[in-house]
N, C-alpha and C positions, 0 to 999 in steps of 0.2 A: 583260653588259647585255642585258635581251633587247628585242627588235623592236619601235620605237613602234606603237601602231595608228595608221592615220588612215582620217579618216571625215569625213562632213558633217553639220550639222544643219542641218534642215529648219525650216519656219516652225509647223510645230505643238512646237518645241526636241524631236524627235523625233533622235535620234543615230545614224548609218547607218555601218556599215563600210565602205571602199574595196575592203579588202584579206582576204582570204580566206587557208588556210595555202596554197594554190599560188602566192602572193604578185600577184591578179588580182582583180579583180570587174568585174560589169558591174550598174550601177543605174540605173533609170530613175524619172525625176522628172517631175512637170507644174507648172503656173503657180503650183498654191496653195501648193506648197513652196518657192516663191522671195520673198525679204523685199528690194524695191526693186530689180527683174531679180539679185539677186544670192543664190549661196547661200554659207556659208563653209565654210572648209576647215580642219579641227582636227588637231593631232598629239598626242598623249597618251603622253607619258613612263610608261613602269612599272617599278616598283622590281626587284628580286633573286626576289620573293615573287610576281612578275607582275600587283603591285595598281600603277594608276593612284598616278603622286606628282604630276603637271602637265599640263597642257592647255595649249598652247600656238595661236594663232591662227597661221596660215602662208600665209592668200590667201583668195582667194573666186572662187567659179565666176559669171560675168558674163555675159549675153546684152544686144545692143542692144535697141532697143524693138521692132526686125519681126521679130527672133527671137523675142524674148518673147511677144507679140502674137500669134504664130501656134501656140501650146504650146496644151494641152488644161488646160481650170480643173483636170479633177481625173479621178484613174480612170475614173469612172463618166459622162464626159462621150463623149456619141454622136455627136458632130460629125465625120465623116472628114476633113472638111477640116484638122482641128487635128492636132497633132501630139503627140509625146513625147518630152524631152531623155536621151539617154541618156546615160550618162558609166561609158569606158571605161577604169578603173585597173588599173595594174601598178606592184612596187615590186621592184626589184632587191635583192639580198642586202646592197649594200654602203649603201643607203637611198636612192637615184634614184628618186624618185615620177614618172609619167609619167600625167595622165589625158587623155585623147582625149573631146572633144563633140560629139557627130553629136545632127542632128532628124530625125525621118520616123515610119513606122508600119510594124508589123509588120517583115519584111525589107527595106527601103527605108530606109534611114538617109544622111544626107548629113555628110559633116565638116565643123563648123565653126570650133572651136579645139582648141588647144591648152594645157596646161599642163606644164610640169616644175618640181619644188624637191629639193633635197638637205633629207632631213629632217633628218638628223645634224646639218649646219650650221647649216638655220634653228632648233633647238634649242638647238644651240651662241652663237649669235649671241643670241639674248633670255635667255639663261641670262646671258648678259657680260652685256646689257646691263641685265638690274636689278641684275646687281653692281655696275655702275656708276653706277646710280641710286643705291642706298643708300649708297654710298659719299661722291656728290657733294650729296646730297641735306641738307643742314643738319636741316628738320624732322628726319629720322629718331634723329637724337642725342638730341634732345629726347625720342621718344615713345617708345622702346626701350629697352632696358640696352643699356648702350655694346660687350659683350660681344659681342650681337647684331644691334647698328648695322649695323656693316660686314659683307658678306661677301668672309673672305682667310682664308687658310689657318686651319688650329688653331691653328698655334703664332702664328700673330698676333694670333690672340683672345686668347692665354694673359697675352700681353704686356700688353695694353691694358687687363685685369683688372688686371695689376701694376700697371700707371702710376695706376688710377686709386684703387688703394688710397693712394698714393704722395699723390697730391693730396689724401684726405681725410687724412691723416696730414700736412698739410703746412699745412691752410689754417690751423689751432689759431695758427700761431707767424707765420705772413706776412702783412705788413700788410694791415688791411683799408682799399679805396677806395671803400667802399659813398659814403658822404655826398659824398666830396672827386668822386667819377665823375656824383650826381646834379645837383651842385652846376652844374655848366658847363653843362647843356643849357638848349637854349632851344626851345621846344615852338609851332610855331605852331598843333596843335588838339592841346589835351593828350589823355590818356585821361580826365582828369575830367569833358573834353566831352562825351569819348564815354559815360562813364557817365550823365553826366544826361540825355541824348538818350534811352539806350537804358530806365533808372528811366522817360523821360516816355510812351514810346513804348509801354512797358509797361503803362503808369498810363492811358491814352490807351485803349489796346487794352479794358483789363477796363471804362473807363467807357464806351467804345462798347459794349461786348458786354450790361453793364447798362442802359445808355437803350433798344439795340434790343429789349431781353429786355423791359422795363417799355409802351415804348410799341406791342411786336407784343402785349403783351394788351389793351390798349386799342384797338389801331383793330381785335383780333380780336372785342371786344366792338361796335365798329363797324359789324366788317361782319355779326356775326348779325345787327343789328337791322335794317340793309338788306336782308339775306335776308329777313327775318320781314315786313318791309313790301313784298319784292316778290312774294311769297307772296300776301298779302293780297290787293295789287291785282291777284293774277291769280286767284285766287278771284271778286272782287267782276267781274272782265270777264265770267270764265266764266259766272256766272252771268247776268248780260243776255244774251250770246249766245245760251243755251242756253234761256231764255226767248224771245227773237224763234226759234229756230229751233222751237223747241214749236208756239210760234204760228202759224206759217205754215204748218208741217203739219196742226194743227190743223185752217186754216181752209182747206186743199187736201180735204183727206178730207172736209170735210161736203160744199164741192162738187162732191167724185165721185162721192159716194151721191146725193146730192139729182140728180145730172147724171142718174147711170145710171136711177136710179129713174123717171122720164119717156119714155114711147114715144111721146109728140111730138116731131116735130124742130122744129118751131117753136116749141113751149114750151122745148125745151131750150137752142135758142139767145139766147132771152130769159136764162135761167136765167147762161149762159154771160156774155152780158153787160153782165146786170147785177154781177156777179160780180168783174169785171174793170175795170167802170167806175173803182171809185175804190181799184183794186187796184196800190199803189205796189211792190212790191216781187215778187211773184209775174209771172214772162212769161210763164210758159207750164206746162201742166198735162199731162204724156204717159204715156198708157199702152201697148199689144202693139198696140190696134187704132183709139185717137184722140190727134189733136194738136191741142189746147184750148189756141190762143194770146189773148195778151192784143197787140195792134195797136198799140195807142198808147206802149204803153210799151215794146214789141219798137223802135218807131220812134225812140222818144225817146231809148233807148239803143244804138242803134246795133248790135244783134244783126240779124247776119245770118240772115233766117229760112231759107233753104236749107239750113243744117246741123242745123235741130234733127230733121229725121227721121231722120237717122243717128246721133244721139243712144246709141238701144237697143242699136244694133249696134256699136257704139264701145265702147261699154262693156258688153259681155257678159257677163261677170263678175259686174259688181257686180248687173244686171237678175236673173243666174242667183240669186244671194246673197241680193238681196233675197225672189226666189221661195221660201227658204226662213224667210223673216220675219226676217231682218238686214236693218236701216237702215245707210245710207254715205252721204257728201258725198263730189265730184269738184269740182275746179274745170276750168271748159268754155271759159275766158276765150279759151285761143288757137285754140280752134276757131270760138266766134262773134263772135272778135273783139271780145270790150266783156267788161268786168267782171261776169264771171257765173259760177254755181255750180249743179249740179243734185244734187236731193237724191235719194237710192233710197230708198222707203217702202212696206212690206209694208201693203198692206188685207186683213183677212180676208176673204175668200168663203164661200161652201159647204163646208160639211166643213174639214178642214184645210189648205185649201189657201189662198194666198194671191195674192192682184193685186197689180202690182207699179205704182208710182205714181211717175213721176217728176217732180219740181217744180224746173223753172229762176227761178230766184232772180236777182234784182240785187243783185249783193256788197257794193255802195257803202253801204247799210247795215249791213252788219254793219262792215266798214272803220271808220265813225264809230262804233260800238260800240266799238272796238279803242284807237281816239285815245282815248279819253276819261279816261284814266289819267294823260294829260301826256305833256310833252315828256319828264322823268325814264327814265320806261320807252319800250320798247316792247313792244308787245302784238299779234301778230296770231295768226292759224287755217288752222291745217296739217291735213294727211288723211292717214289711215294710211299713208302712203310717205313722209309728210317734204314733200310739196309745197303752198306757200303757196294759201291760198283766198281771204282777205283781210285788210286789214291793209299795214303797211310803205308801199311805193312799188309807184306804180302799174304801171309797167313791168316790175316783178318779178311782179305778178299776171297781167297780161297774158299774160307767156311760164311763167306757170305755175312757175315755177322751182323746184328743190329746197332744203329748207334743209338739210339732214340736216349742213351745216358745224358749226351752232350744235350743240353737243354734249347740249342738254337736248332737241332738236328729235330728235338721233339717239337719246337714251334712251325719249322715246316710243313710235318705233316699233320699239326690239328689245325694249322689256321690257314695253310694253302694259299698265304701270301707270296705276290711275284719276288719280293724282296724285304729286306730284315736284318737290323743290324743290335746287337743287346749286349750286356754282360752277364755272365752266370759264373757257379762255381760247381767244379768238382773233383771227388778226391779231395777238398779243401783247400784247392788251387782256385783263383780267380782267374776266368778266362774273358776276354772279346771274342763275340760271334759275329756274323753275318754270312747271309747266302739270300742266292740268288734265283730263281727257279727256273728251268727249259722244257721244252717240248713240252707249254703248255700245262706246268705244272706235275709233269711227268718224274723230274726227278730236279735235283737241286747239286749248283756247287755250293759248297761249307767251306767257309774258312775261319780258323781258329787261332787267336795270337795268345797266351799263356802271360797274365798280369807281369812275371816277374819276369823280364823279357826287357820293360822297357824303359827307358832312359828317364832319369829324376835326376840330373845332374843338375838343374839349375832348381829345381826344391829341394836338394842336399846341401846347394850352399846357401840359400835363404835360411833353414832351419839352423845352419854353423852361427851363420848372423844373428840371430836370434836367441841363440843359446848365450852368446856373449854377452850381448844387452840383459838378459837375464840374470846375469852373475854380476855385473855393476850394480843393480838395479838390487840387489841381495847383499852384498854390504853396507847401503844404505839403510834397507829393511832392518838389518841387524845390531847399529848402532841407535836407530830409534830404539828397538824393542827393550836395549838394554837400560836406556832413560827411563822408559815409561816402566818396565817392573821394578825399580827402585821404587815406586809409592804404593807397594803392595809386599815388599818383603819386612819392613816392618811390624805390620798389621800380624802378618802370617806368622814368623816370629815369637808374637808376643801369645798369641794363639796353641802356639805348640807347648812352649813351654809352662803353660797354666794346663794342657791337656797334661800334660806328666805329672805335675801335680794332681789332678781330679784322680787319676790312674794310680797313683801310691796311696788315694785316700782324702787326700786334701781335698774337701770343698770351698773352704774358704776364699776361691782366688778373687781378687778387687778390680776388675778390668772396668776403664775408663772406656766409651767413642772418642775419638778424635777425628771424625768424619760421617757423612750423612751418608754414605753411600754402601752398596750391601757389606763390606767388610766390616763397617762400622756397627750398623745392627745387629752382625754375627758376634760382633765382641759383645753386645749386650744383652743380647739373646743366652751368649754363655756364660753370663754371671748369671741369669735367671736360672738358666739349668742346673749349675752347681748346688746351687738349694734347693731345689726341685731334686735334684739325684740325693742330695743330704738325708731327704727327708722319707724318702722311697728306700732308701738304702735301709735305714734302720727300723723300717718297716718289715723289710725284707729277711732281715738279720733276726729280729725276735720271732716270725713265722717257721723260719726255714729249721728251729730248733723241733720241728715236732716230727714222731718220727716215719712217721705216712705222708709222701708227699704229693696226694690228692685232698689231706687236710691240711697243709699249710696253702696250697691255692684258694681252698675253699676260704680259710683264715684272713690273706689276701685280701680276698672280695670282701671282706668286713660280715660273712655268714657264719659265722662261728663267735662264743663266746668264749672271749678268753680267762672267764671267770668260769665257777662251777655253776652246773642249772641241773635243774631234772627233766628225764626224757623215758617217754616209752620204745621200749627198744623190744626186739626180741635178738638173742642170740642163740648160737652152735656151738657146741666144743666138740670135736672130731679128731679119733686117733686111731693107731691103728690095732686092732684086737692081738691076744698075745704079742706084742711088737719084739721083747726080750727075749724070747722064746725062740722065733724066727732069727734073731741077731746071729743067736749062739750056733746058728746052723751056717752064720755067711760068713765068710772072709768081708773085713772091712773096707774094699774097695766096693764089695759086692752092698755092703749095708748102705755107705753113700749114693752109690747108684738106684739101690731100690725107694731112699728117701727123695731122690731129685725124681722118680714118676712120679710118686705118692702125691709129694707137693706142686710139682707143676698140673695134674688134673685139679689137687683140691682149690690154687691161685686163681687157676683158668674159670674153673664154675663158680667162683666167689666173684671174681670180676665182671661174667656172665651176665649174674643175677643182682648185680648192686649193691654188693657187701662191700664191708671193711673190715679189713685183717686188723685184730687188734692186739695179736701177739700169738709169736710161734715159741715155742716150749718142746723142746726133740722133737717126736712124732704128734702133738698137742697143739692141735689151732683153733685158738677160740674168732669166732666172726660177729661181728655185730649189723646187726639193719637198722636204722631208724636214727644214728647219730652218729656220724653226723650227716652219713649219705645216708638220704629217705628218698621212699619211694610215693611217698606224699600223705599215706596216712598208714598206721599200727597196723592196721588189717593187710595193707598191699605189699610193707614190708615181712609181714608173717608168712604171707604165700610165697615171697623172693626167696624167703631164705628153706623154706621145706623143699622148695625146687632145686634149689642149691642143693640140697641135700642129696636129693632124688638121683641128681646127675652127677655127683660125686657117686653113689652107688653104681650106677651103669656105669661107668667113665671105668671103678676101680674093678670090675667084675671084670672087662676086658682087661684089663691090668693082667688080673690074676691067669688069665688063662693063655697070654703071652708067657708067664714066667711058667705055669706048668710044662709047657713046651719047652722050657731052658732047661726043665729038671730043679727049677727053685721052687722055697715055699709060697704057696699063692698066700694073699692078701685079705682082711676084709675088714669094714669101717666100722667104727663105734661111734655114732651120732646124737648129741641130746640137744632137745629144743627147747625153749623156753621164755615167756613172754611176760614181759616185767617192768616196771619203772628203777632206771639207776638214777650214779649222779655221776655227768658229764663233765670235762673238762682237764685244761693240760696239767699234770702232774710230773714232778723231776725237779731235779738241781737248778740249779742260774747257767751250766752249761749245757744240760741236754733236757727238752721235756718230751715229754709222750701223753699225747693228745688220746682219753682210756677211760673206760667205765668203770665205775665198783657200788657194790649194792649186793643186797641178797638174791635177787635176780640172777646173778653170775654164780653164786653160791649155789643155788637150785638148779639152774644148767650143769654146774659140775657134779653134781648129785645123780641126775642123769644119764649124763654121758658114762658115771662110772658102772651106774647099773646094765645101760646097753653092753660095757664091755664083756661082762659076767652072762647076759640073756645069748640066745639063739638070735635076736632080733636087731638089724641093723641101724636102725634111727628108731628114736621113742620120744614121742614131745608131751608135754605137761595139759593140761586143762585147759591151764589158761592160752598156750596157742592154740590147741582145737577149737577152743570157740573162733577163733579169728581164721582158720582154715577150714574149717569144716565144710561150705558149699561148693571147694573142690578137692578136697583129700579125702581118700579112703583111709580108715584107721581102723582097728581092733585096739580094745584094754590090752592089757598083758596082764596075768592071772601069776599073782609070786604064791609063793607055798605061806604054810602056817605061820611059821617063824618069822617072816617080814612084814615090815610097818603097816599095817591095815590102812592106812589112811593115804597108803600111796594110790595116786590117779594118773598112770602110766599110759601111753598108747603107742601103738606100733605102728609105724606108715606103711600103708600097702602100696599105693598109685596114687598119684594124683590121676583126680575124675573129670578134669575138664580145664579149659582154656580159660585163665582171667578175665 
């Protein structure tokens, strides 16, 4: 068999080896390879031909959250402070996977965990365990050939191919129970329920899918027409605006020529205002070297006049732009505090050059401009950056505000088209846009209609119409549905009530086809099962008497004898030294509590290392290697179980030094090893067996173990297992006084010397 890989995959399913041919790697991971702080850990079975036959899940690499938190996003990230999770794999020849998790950077790395799995085993163990899925699993009878239901030996496939020819060769001549088994049920929601639910549910489905398919063309026809009417009305807005703005340029430019043209300054201030007398709309008239205010109407609206000289220098730009004969609107509102706009207007001069003409504006005019479309729309006047001029709410002009949210407001100023009509949404509201641009792309009227706004009156009552057709159209559905499940409640029926019987025990039920179609297979499919489950069942039943149930699986699988054999085993007997002694010092709450450490270290390193508990006796657990869990050969299971040992020592030493701490007496093991041939097999009544060793072997182990109780020395194994340990355990003899057996060949384990 050759050597699983294992490896990780990453969150881009990226698949990374552990293991190298020195049997080691070192990988280093960051944040964005981990999927919820976790990464997994895969082992991948390979055939004879070294191709990939399964993938098996075997754990996951886990950081808490300030581990995770402090990792680095990804390679390329420059943050020193972050880190990089390394992960240090090694895997033993015999499949001991060990990976080590340090954080840090560069040479700096800190440990943070740990991991170890026996891959062997954890391939072992999900291999059993979908045998045992398929085996216990009833659907799989159904969906399979019965050949390939189950997985058990060949020759039990072989078998179950005969039975089942056996039962079609049988059912010709054996009563059928078809009618007499539907006959007795009593259905409180039949399947005929369920078919007309599922026919309505269906019926239900395709007339939604039709009303919504019929009435999304109608209120599509809806909303162009709203489109097309909010289109209009922002044509018809633009156009007034763009007419009062004409206008007041207009009538700025005659009176800067007719201003300038006067080398009187007392005609010119006549000029000025008169000008201004009945001038609503125009405040002020600015050029490089005059500020031609209008008084009355600066007062009336509440413009600050200390800010209009810094007016030119505010906006530097646009005064530059204009110098090149481009016209622009700004809205000036939060700087003079009142609703106002300044226009930039190129006047020719001499030669090609131009004068730059600014005109502050009261907005409150064009604002009514804006209204005048209705409450339906809204209409106002943005400037090439998307910020409100007039229009909407007051306080939105005032702070000048952005609208660039509205998505038609943002298509303006990145695509600086003359004109644009779309839908978008926002806030979750569906709106129609369009606008229109002036002065040259200077600035744009928006107008905006609000989806729910507008009239479906005539796809409200197409969808009424529709709904009704669909409810005629639904009791017809439902008288079929209830003809057509009558030739299936039968079938189902007779089906149920042979399942009651398999369920109390009965396999025998005799179910006839009386049809070619899948119900009719199913019925013959589920006679084949019943013998099929017949004959699994009391397979089941004589295994599941033993009393370890990692050997009634193994049993199962046809790996066990259930006669007696011989086998070379070594076993442990392990207790705890003075155990009665310590008793007498504990209240019996306390005794129970110190036997559930004892035994959960001694279960935990037995199952560790491949043992089998083969019987607990108070504080007395004998374990066995070699049968009928082996590790493949005498020698391999000799080293599992001294290991076992070894680690039951550490495991109980910290034991002990927790309970000193409590003020209890500490603990320590009594261990004998010993390697020997017994005789194997289940032993017990016809009600209970216990799958258990006996031999002198077991005799000699307990021989042992009683003398470790007595020694200073914590495990002592025989001869015969040092020869089988010896190239990696350290031992000393143990030296008895005069008075004991001379012929005893005792040793003391120190360490083990080295890795399998």
């Amino acid at each position: 068999m050759n050597k699983p890989i294992v490896g990780i995959r990453l969150k881009d399913s990226t698949f990374v080896p552990l293991i190298d041919k020195e049997n080691k790697k070192t990988v280093y991971v960051c944040k964005s390879d981990f999927v919820n702080r976790q990464i997994p850990v895969y082992v991948c079975r390979l055939s004879e031909k070294a191709e990939i036959e399964k993938i098996y899940k075997i754990g996951s690499v886990e950081l808490n959250q300030e581990h995770y938190e402090s990792l680095k996003e990804n390679t390329d990230d420059s943050d020193n402070s972050k880190k990089f999770a390394k992960l240090d794999a090694t895997c033993s020849d015999d499949g001991i996977f060990e990976l080590e998790v340090s954080l840090g950077i560069k040479t700096d790395y800190i440990h943070v965990k740990s991991y170890e799995a026996d891959i062997y085993k954890e391939i072992n163990e999900q291999e059993f365990a979908e045998r045992e899925e398929a085996l216990l699993d009833y659907g799989d009878f159904i969906k399979r050939k019965v050949t390939t239901a189950i997985l058990l030996p060949e020759d039990d496939a072989k078998n179950i191919l005969t039975e089942k020819e056996s039962v079609e060769s049988k059912s010709s001549s054996d009563l059928d129970e078809y009618y007499e088994l539907a006959q007795k049920v009593k259905i409180k929601k039949p399947v005929r329920r369920k078919f007309i639910k599922f026919a309505v549910f269906a019926f239900l489905f395709a007339a939604a899918a039709t009303i919504y398919f019929v009435f999304t063309l109608f209120r599509d026809s809806a909303n162009i027409e709203a489109q097309t009417r909010n289109s209009d009305k922002n044509t018809y807005a633009a156009a007034k605006i763009d007419s009062e703005i004409s206008s007041i340029i207009e009538r700025s430019e005659f009176f800067y020529r007719l201003y300038l043209a006067q080398s009187n300054n007392e005609l010119k201030n006549k000029i000025r205002d008169s000008f201004f007398a009945g001038e609503k709309t125009i405040a002020a008239v600015l050029t490089q070297d005059d500020l031609l205010k209008n008084d009355k109407l600066i007062y009336s609206s509440g413009i600050k006049e200390d800010t209009l000289d810094s007016l030119f220098s505010t906006y530097k730009a646009d005064v530059e732009n204009a110098g090149k004969g481009n016209k622009s609107i700004r809205n000036i509102s939060h700087i003079v505090k009142s609703c106002s706009a300044l226009i930039f207007y190129p006047v020719k001069s001499a030669g090609a050059k131009y004068d730059v003409l600014g005109i502050v504006i009261n907005s409150d005019h064009l604002a009514v401009l804006c209204n005048e479309n209705g409450n339906e729309n809204l209409t106002f006047l943005v400037d090439d950056k998307g910020n409100i001029i007039a229009g909407l709410d007051f306080s939105m002009v005032l702070s000048s505000q952005n609208m660039c949210d509205y998505s038609i407001v943002n298509n303006f100023v990145n695509d600086k088209s003359s004109k644009m009509q779309t839908s978008f949404s926002k806030d979750e509201e569906k709106y129609y846009g369009a606008f229109k641009s002036l002065m040259s792309g200077s600035c744009a009227v928006i107008t905006v209609t609000p989806a729910s706004k507008i009239d479906l009156k005539k796809s409200k009552y197409v969808l009424s119409t529709l709904c009704f057709l669909a409810l005629a159209e639904l009791f017809i559905v439902i008288i079929f549905a209830w003809i057509t499940s009558l030739k299936i409640t039968i079938p189902a029926k007779a089906l149920i009530s042979a399942t009651d019987r398999v369920s109390a025990g009965d396999y025998n039920v005799k179910l006839k086809s009386h049809s070619k179609d899948e119900l009719g297979t199913l019925v013959t499919k589920f006679s084949m099962m019943c013998q099929s489950l017949l004959k699994h069942e009391n397979i089941k039943m004589s295994f599941g008497k033993f009393g370890d149930e990692r050997i009634s699986q193994i049993a199962m699988n046809g790996k066990v004898s259930l006669g007696g054999e011989t086998k070379f085993v070594t076993t442990l007997f392990v207790s705890i030294k003075n155990f009665l002694d310590i008793t007498d010092k504990l209240t019996a709450t306390e005794v129970v509590e110190l036997l559930s450490k004892y035994m959960d270290v001694v279960f935990k390193c037995v199952s560790e290392n491949k043992g089998c508990i083969d019987k607990v006796i108070g504080d007395e657990v004998v374990v066995i290697w070699g049968s009928p869990l082996t590790s493949g050969t005498p020698k391999q299971d000799a080293i599992d179980c001294v290991k076992c040992a070894c680690a039951m020592k550490q495991k109980i030493e910290s034991v002990s030094r927790e309970l000193r701490r409590e003020n209890k007496p500490a603990i320590k093991l009594a261990c004998g090893i010993h390697s020997g041939p017994v005789v194997a097999g289940q032993i017990g009544s016809s009600d209970r067996k216990e799958y258990t060793c006996i031999g002198r072997t077991l005799k000699q182990t307990a021989d042992i173990k009683g003398r470790a109780l007595l020694s200073d020395k914590d495990i002592l194994i025989t001869q015969d297992t040092l020869n089988l340990v010896q190239d990696v355990c350290a031992a000393e003899k143990v030296a008895y006084d005069e008075s004991s057996d001379a012929s005893l060949n005792d040793y003391a384990v120190i360490r083990m010397t080295g890795d399998r």
